[in-house]
C-alpha positions in Angstrom: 87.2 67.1 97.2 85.1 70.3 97.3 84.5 72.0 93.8 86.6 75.2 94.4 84.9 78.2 93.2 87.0 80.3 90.6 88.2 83.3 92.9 89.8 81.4 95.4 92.8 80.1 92.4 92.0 82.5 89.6 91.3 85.7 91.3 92.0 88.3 88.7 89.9 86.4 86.3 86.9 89.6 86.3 84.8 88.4 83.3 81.6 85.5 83.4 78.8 84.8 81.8 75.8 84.5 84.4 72.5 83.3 84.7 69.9 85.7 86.1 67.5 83.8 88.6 65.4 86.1 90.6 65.1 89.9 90.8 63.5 91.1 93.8 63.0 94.5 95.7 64.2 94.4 99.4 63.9 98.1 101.0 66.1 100.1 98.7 68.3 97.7 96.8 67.1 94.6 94.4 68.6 91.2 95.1 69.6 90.0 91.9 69.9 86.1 92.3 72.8 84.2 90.0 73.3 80.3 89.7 77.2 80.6 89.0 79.1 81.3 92.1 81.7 83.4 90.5 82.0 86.2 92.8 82.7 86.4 96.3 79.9 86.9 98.8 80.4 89.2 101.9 81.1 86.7 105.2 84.5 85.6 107.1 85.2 89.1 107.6 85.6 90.4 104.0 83.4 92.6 102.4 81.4 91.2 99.3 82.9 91.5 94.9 81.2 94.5 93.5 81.0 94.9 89.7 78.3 95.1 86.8 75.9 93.5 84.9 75.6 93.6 80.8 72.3 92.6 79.2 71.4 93.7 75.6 73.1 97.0 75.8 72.1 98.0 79.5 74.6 98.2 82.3 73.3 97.4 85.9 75.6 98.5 88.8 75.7 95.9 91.9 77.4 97.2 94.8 77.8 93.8 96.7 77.5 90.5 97.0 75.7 88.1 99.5 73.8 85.3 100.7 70.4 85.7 100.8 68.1 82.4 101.9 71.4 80.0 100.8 71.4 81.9 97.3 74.0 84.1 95.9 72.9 87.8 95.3 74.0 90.9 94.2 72.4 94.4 95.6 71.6 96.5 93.1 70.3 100.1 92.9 68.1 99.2 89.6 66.3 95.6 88.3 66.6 93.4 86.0 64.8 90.7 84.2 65.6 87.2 85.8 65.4 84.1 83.7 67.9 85.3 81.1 72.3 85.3 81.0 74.3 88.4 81.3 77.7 89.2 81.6 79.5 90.0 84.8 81.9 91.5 85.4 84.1 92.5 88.3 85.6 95.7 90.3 89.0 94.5 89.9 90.5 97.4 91.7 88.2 96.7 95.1 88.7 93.1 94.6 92.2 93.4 94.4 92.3 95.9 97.7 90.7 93.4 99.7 93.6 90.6 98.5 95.7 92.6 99.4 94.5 93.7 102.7 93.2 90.4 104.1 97.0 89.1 103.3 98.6 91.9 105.4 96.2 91.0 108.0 97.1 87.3 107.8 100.9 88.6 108.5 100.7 91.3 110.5 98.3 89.1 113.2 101.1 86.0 112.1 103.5 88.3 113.5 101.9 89.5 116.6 101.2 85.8 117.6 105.1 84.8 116.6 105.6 87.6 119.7 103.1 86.0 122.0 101.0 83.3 121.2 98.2 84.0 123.8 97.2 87.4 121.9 93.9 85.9 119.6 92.3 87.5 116.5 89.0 88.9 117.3 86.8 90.8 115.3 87.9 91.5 111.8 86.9 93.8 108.7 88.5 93.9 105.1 87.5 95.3 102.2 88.9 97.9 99.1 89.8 100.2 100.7 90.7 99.2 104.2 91.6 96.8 106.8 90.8 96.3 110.9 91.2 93.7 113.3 91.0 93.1 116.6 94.2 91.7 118.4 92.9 90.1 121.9 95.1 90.2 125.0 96.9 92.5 126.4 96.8 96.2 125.1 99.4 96.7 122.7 101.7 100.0 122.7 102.6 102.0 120.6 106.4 100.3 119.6 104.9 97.1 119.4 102.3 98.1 116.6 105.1 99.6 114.8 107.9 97.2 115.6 105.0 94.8 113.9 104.5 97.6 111.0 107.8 97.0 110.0 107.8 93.1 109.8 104.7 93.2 107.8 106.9 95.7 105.2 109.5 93.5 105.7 107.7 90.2 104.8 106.4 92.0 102.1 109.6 93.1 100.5 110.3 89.0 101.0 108.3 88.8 98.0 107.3 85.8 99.7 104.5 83.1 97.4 101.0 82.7 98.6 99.7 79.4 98.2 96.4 77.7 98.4 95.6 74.2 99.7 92.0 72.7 100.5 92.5 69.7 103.0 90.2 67.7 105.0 88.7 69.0 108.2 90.2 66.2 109.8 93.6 66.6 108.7 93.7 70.2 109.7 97.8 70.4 111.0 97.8 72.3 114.9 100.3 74.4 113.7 97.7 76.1 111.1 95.9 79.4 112.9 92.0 78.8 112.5 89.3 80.1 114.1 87.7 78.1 116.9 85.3 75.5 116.0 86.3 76.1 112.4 86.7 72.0 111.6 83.0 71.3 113.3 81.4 73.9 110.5 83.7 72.6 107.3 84.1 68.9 106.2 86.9 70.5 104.3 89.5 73.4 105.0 91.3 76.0 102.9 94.8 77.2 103.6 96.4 80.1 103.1 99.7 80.0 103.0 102.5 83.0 102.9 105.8 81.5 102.1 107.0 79.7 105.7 105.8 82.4 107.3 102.6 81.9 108.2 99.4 79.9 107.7 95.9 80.0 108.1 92.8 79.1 107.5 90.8 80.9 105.5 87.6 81.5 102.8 88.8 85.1 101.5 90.5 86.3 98.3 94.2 87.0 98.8 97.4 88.3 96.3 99.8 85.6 95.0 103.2 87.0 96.3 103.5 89.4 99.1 105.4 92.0 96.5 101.7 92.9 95.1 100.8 94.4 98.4 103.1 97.2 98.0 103.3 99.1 101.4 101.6 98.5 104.7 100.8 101.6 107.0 98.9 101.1 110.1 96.8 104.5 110.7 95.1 103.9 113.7 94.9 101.7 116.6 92.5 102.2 120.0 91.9 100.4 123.1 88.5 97.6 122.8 87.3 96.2 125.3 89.8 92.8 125.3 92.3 94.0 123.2 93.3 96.6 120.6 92.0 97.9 117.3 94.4 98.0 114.7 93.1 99.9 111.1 95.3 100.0 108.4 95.7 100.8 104.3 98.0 99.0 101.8 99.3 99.8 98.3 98.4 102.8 96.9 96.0 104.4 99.8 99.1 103.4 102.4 101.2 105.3 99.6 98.5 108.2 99.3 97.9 108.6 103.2 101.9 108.6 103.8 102.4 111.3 100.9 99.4 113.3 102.7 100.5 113.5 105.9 104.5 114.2 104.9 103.5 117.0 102.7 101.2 119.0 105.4 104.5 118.2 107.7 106.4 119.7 104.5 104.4 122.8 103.9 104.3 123.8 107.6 108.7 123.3 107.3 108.9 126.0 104.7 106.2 128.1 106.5 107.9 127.7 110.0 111.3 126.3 109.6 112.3 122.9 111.5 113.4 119.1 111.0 111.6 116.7 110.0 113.2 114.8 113.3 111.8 117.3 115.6 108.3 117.1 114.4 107.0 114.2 117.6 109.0 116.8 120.0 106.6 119.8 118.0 103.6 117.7 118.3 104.0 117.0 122.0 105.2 120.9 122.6 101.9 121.9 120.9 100.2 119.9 123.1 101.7 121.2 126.2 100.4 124.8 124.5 96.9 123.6 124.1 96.8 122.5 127.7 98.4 125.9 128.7 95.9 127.8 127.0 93.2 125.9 128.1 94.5 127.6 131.5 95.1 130.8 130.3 91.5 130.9 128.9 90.0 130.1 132.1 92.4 132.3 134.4 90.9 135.2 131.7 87.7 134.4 132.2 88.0 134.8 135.6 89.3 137.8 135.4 86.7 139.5 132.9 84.3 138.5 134.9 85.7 139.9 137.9 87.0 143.5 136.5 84.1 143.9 133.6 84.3 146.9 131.1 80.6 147.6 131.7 78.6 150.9 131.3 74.7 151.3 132.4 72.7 152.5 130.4 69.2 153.6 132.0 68.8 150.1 133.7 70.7 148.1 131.4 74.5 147.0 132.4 76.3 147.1 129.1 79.1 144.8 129.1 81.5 145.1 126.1 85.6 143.4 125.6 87.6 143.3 122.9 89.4 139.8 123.1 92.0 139.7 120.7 93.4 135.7 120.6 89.7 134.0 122.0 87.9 131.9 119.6 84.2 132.0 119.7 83.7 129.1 121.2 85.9 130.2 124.7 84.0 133.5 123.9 80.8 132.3 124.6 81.8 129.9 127.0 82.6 133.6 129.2 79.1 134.9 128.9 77.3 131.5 129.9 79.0 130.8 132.9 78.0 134.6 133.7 74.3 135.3 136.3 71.8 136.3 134.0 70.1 138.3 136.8 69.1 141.4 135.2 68.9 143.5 132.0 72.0 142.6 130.4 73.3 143.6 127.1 77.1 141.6 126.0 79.4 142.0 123.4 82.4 140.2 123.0 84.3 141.2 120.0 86.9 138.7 119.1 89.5 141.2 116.3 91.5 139.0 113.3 91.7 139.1 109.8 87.9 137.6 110.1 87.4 139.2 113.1 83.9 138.1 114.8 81.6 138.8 117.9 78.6 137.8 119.8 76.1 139.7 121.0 74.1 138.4 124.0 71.3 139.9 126.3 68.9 139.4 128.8 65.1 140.7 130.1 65.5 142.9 127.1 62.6 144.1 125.5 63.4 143.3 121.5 65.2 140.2 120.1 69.7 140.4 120.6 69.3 141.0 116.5 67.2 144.3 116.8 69.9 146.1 118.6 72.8 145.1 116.6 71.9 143.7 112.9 71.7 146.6 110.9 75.1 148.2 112.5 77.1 145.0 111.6 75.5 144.7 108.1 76.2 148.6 107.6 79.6 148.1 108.6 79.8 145.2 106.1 79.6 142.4 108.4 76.7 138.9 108.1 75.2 137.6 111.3 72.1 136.5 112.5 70.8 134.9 115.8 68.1 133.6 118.2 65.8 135.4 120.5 68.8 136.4 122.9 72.1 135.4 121.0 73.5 136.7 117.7 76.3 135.7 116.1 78.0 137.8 113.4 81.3 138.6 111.4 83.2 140.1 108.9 85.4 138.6 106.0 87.9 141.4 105.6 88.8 143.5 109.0 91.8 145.5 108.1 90.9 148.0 111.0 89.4 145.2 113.8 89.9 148.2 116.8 87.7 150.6 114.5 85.8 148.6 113.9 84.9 147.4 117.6 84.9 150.9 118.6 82.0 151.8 116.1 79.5 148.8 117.4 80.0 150.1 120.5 79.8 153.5 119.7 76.1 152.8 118.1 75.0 150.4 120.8 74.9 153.2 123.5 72.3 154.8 121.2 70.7 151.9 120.5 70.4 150.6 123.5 69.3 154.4 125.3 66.2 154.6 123.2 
């Protein structure tokens, strides 16, 4: 039988004493080569231990671990002299993220399959923080990733045991999900097991009991081509990401009073608004364009609004879409309790900035600008209007000399 190395039955076990092999620069990070294989290399879809080194007093940082030419390694940001022991030790808290989050993938895809059998696990990505996986086959929807949420809480509240076998390639039971090809590359197997639930085979580090994993929150899922992406957080960052996203929801309740229950029908109503403005910005457009506030000035067409609800953005959006055939001075002045504008002109004989700087700064506005285009605003604007009218006011003298 194959001499199991110490994180796949001792996990939490974080302390070792190592021997330092090889030290060598590669790009920015040195390789620092050990001959125990007590941490866990990245491969299989799971990120690599992460930890430090202790040798007569210093402390070396490694960030990962790996294989590098059939040796173990871990990449550092600083050396250290080979030939010589040290202790290791671990990043319990990322190790024991990723045990946690390659189990809830092992249940959550467990439960998928239990659905439909023909979905497959594609690509896959677990470390401390995180996890994501591929499901092949048909494009999941929305209730099925959360009807599958829930079973993966569900299993977890279980408090199902996770066991651990190694069994001969040869012996591998049908019933056990593995990879393709997985018994050609192995002469022997490891299974992971969650109670009768579920098992698979598998290299990675994982929890004991499905009660360390905590909570399960998916956060995102998009098509791929094949299948669907599912990411998602356990433990504390599920807990962290849930409390974030309730108490923005919270905060906006006191600020604009509704139920908690109505807060999918406020999401989709805000995106109906979004669209409708979208409109409403265009169908302006249009009409500014059309029916322009615009004075000439010797044989420039001054062109000045005052757009009260525009963001800058839609603002310039207006004045590209506009000919540039002729001298053209534009201001858009967009009022608020930052109120901002932009300035744009065109066969002009002096940079957008000579005309206009010094009136924003003197009226306590910043701005700056390229040849044709400046940009400015103002932190406070109790009196926007006033404030408009006085640019304007100085830009027909300005602009006459």
């Amino acid at each position: 039988m194959m001499k199991e190395p110490p994180y796949w039955q001792n996990p939490l076990t974080k302390e070792f004493t190592v021997t330092i092999t090889s030290c060598d620069k590669e790009g920015e990070h040195y390789l620092i080569g050990i001959s125990e294989n007590v941490v866990r290399a990245a491969g299989g879809g799971q990120d690599g231990d992460r930890g430090i080194l202790r040798v007569d007093g210093a402390t070396i940082h490694f960030h990962n671990t790996a294989k590098h030419q059939g040796q173990l390694v871990l990449l550092a940001d600083n050396p250290i002299n080979p030939n010589q022991t040290s202790q290791l030790i671990i990043d319990i808290e990322w190790r024991s993220g990723m045990m946690q989050n390659h189990t809830a993938e092992h249940i959550f895809v467990a439960s998928i399959k239990k659905k439909d059998p023909t979905y497959e696990l594609g690509y896959i990505w677990i470390d401390g923080n995180r996890g994501v996986v591929d499901i092949m086959g048909p494009r999941l929807d929305f209730d099925i990733i959360m009807e599958t949420e829930r079973r993966v809480q569900e299993i977890i509240e279980q408090k199902l045991p996770v066991n651990i076998e190694i069994v001969n390639a040869d012996e591998l039971d049908a019933e056990i999900r593995a990879r393709e090809g997985v018994t050609l590359k192995h002469e022997h197997v490891r299974i992971v097991s969650v109670g009768d639930f579920d098992s698979s085979a598998c290299s990675g580090t994982h929890v004991f009991n499905t009660e360390e994993i905590g909570a399960f929150k998916v956060i995102d899922f998009r098509p791929v081509e094949g299948g669907t992406r599912i990411e998602f957080l356990t433990s504390k960052n599920a807990i962290k990401e849930m409390r974030t996203v309730y108490n923005i929801a919270l905060q906006r309740k006191y600020e604009h009073p509704f139920e908690m229950e109505q807060l999918g029908i406020i999401i989709d109503r805000a995106k109906n608004l979004t669209v409708e403005r979208d409109q409403l910005v265009s169908h302006l457009s249009r009409i500014i364009v059309e029916g322009q506030n615009t004075d000439l000035i010797k044989d420039i067409t001054f062109w000045k609004e005052y757009l009260p609800g525009l963001d800058m953005k839609e603002a310039r959006s207006i004045i590209k879409d506009y000919p540039m055939d002729r001298k053209l001075a534009i201001l858009f002045f967009i009022p608020g309790e930052k109120s901002s504008l932009v300035f744009w002109t065109n066969e002009l004989p002096e940079n957008a900035s000579h005309y206009i700087s010094e009136i924003v700064t003197d009226l306590g506005g910043r701005g700056g600008g390229s040849k044709d285009v400046y940009t400015g605003g103002f932190s406070s604007s109790p009196n926007p209007e006033k404030i408009y009218e006085e640019i304007v006011s100085r830009l027909h003298k300005r602009l006459s000399h």
